[in-house]
C-alpha positions as a Markdown table, in Angstrom:
| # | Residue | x | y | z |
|---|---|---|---|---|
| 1 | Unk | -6.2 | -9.1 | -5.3 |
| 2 | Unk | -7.4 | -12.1 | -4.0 |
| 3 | Unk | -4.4 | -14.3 | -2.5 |
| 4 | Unk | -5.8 | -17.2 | -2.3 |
| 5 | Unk | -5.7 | -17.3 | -5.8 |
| 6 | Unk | -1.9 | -16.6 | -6.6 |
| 7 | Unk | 0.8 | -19.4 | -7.2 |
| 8 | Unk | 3.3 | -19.2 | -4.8 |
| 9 | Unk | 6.3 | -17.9 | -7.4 |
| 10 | Unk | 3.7 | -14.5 | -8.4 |
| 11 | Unk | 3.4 | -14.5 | -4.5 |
| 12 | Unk | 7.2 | -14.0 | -4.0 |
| 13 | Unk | 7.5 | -11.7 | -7.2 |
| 14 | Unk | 5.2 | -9.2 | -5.9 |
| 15 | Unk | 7.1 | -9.7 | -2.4 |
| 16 | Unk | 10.2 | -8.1 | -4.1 |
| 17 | Unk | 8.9 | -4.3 | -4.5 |
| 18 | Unk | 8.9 | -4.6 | -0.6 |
| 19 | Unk | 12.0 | -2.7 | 0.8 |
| 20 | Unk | 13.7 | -5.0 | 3.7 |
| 21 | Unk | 12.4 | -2.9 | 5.9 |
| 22 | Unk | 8.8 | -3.3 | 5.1 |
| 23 | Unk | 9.6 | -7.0 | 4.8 |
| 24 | Unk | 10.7 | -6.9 | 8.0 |
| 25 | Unk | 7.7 | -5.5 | 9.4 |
| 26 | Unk | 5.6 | -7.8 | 7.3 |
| 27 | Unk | 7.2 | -10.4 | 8.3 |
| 28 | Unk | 6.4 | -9.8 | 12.3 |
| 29 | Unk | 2.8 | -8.7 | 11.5 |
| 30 | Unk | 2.7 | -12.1 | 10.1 |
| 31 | Unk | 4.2 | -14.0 | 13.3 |
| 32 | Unk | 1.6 | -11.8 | 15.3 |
| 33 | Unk | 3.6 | -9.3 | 17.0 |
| 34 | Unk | 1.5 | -6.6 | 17.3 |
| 35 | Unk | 2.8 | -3.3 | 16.0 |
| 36 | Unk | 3.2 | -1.8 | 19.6 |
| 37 | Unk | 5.2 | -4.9 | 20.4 |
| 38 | Unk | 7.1 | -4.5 | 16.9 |
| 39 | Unk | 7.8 | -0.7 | 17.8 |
| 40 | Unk | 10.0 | -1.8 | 20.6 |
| 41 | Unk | 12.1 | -4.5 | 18.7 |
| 42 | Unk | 12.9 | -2.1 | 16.1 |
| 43 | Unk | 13.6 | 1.0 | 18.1 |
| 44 | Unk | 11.1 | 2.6 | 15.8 |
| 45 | Unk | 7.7 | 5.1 | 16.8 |
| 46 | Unk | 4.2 | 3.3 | 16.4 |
| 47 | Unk | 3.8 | 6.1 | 13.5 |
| 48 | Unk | 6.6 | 4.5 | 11.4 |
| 49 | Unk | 5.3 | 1.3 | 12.2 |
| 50 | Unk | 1.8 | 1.9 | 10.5 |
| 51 | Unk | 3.8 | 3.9 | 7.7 |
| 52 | Unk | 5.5 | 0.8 | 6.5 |
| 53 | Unk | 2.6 | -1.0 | 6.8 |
| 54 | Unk | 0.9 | 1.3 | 4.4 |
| 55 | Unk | 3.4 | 1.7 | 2.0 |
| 56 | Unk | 3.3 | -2.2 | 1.6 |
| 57 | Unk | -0.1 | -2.4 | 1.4 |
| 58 | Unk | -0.1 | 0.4 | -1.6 |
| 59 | Unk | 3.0 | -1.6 | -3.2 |
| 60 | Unk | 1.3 | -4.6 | -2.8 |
| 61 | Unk | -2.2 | -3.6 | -3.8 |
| 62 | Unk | -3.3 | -5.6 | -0.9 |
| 63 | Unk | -6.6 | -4.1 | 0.4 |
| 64 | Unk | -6.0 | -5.1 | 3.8 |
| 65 | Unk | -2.8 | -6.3 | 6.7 |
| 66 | Unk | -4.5 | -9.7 | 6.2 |
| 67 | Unk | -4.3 | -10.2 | 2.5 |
| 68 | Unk | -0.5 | -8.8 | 2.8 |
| 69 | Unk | 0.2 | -11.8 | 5.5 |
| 70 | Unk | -1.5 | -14.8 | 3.3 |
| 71 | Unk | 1.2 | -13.3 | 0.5 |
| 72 | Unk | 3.8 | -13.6 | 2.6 |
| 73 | Unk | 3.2 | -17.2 | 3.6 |
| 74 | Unk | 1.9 | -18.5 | 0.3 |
| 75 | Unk | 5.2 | -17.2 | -0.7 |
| 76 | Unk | 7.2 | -19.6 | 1.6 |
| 77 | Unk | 8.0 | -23.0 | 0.0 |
């Protein structure tokens, strides 16, 4: 997947087999909390944390955190 390369309405389609919790998540990776930092706003371990983060990833079919943020904000008008 290469997201520079995706229009900004596929960006927010693919963005909706995120559950609001991984959107969440996404979302404060892609502010730059990091996900100690995001552990302790959400009252949740650094293992569930990563989890999400994964699962997004694998929904996403993002190979990396990086590529998951650039979707996010090329989804944003």
């Amino acid at each position: 997947m290469d997201p520079l390369q995706i229009t900004r309405r596929q960006a927010a389609d693919k963005l909706k087999y995120l559950t609001p919790r991984q959107s969440e998540i996404l979302f404060l990776v892609a502010c730059g909390y990091s996900y100690k930092e995001i552990t302790g706003m959400l009252s949740i371990s650094y293992s569930t944390v990563i989890q999400h983060v994964h699962n997004a990833r694998f929904r996403l079919k993002a190979d990396t955190t990086l590529q998951m943020v650039v979707l996010m904000a090329r989804s944003r008008p």
